[in-house]
C-alpha positions, -999 to 999 in steps of 0.1 A, spaced: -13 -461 -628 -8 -434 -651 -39 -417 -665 -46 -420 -710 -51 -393 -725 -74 -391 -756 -64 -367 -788 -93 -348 -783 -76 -330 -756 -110 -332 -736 -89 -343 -702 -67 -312 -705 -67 -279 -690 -77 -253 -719 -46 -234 -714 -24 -262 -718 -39 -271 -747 -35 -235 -761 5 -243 -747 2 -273 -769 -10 -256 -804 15 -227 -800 38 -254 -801 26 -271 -832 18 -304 -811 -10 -319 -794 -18 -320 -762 -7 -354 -754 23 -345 -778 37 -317 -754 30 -337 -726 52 -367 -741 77 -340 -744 79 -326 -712 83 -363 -698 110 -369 -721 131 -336 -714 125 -347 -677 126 -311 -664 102 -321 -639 72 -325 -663 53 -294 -668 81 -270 -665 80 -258 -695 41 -253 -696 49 -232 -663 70 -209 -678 49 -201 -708 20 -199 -689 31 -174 -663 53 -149 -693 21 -151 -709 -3 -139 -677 30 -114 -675 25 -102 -709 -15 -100 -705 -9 -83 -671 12 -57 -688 -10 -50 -715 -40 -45 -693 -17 -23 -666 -24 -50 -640 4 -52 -609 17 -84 -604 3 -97 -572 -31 -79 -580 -59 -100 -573 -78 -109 -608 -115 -113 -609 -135 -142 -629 -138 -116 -658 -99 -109 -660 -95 -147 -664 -125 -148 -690 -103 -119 -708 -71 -137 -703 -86 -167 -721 -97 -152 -748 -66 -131 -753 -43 -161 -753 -68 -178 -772 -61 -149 -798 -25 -148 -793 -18 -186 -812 -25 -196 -843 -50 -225 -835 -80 -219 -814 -79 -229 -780 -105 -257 -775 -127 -254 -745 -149 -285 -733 -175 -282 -709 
């Protein structure tokens, strides 16, 4: 059975949702999309995501393959939170 998702994005990874609002569409919006386009679902999510950890990685003279600490991805967060034009919304 597939899982509901609400519109306040509570059941979705933070970084999706930041995926979501730098596409001008919800969370369950992108997600509808990437079923639709059936390019094996999240496709598209992975590819932003990992050009974005590229770009951050770049910016912050990180190799590749480096091994990142808690505090990278806390600086990564708030970087791509930065980087759209909507806040990303994180739920404890």
């Amino acid at each position: 059975m597939e899982q509901q998702h609400t519109e306040t994005a509570k059941e979705f990874n933070p970084r999706f949702v930041a995926f979501a609002q730098a596409r001008g569409q919800t969370p369950d919006e992108a997600l509808a999309a990437a079923k639709a386009r059936r390019t094996g679902g999240m496709m598209d999510f992975i590819l932003w995501i990992n050009a974005k950890w590229c770009e951050w990685r770049r910016l912050n003279k990180r190799e590749r393959f480096s091994r990142l600490s808690p505090d990278d991805h806390a600086a990564f967060d708030a970087w791509l939170n930065a980087s759209i034009t909507q806040p990303m919304q994180v739920f404890a």
